[in-house]
N, C-alpha and C positions, 0 to 999 in steps of 0.2 A: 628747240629746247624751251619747254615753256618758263622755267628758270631765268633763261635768256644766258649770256654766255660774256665773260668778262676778254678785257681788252688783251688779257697776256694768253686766257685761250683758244682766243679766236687769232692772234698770231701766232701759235702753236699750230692749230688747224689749218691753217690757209700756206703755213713756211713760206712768212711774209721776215726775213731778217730785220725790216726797221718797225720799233714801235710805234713809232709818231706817225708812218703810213696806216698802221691798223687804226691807230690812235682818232687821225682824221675821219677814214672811213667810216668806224663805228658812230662818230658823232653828226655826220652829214647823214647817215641813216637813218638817226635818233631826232634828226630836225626835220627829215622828211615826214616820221611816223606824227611831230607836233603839229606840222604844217596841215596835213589832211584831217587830222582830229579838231583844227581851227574850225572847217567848213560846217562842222553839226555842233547844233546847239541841245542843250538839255530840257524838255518839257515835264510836264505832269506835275510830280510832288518832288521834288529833289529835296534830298537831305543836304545839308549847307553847313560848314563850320571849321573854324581855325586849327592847325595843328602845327606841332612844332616838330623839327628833323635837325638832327645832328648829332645824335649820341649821346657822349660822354663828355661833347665842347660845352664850353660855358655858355657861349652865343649861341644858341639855336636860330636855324631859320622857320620863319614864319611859313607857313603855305595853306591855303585854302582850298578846300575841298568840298564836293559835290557830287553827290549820288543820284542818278533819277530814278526809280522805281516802278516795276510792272504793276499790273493790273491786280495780281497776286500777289503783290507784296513785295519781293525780289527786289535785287539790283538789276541795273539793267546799263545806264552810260555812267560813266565818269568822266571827271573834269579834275587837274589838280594843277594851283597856279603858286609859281613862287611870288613872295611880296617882301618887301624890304620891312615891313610894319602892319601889324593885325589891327588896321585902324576902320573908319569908315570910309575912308577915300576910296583903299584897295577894295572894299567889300563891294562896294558899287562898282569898280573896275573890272571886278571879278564876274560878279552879277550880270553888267551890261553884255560883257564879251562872249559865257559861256551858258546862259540860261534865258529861254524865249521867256515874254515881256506876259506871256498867259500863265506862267508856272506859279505855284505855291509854294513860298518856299517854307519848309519845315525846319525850326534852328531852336536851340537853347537858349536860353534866357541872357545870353550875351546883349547890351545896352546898343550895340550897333547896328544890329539886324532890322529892329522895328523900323528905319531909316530909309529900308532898301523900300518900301511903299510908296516911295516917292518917285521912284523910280517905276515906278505902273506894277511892281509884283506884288502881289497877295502874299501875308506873311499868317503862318501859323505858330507861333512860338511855343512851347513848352517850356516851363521852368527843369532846372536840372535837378539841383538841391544836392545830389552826390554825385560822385563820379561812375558806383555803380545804376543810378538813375538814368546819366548820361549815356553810357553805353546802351542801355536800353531804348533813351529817345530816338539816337542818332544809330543805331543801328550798324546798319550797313556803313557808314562813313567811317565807325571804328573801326570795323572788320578791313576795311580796304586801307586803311591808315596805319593799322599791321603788319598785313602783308606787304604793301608797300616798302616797312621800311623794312622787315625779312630781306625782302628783294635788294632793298640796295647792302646792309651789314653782309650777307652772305654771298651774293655775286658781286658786285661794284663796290666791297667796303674801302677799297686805296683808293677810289676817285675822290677828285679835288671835290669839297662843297659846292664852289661857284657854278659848277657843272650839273648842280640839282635838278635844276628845270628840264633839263635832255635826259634825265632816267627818269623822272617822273613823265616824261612825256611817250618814254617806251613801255612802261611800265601801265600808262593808263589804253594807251594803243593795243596792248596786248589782251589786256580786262574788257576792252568795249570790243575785239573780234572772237572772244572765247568759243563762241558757236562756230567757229566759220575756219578751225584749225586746219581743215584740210585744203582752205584754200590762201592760208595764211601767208606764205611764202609769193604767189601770184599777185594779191592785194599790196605786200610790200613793196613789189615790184613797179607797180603804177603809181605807188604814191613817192618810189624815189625818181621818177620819171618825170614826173606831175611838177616836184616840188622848185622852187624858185634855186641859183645855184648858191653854197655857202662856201661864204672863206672863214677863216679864221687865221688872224695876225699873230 
């Protein structure tokens, strides 16, 4: 289901009587899908820039996002990191973790970016000036930053917030094998094979 399928569905589908057994499953799933998207990093021209997730809460969370770009223009990987704070610590945390050390990164006129050079990337900034300027700079990172949150409001809208990082980590897992849909089910299979074991207390 490219959708992806909610925790009371897929106990419905499976006539698993306890939720908190789907409940695990779905989410040792959802950490295997982060665990394997760790191992590749993002080159070329990545689009780069903060966004916020949570609705209608007063407290949004912060999350950083990153597009890398074909040859043609297109998207091509994503990266998308919860941060307690859209500061430059995270931005370089983000940077180091998800984005080779050769890349350019393309970002809006945001005061922290120019910083990440310090860090060995090539930065290309553009000023934003509007919001509709911005979606135009950044492209692709708005486009994915909507559907994103589509994805979580209409499949996952009851999940806890604390639990962000594991849908956005399905959700980027799904966007970076879009080609590869018929072998989608095979590949998730080695990466929950692959992946280190999780508990949750």
């Amino acid at each position: 289901n490219k959708h992806g399928v909610s925790i009371l569905e897929a106990q419905r589908l499976l006539s698993i009587p306890s939720y908190q057994t789907v409940w695990l499953m779905t989410h040792k799933i959802r950490a295997a899908m982060g665990h394997r998207d760790r191992r590749y990093k993002l080159a070329g021209l990545p689009e780069l820039d903060e966004s916020f997730f949570g609705g209608v809460r007063k407290v949004k969370q912060p999350v950083f996002v990153a597009v890398s770009t074909s040859h043609r223009g297109g998207p091509a990987f994503a990266k998308m990191q919860v941060a307690p704070w859209a500061d430059l610590v995270r931005a370089r945390q983000m940077a180091r973790e998800n984005i080779e050390r050769s890349a350019t990164l393309k970002t809006d006129g945001n005061r922290i970016y120019p910083a990440l050079t310090e860090e060995g990337f090539r930065h290309r900034p553009e000023v934003q000036g509007s919001p509709q300027r911005g979606s135009q700079i950044l492209r692709w990172m708005h486009i994915l930053v909507s559907n994103a949150k589509r994805h979580m409001q209409g499949t996952h809208h009851r999940e806890a917030p604390k639990h962000l990082q594991r849908f956005l980590d399905e959700f980027t897992y799904r966007f970076n094998r879009r080609w590869f849909k018929g072998q989608l089910f095979d590949r998730l299979l080695t990466a929950c094979a692959s992946a280190p074991s999780v508990t949750f207390g």
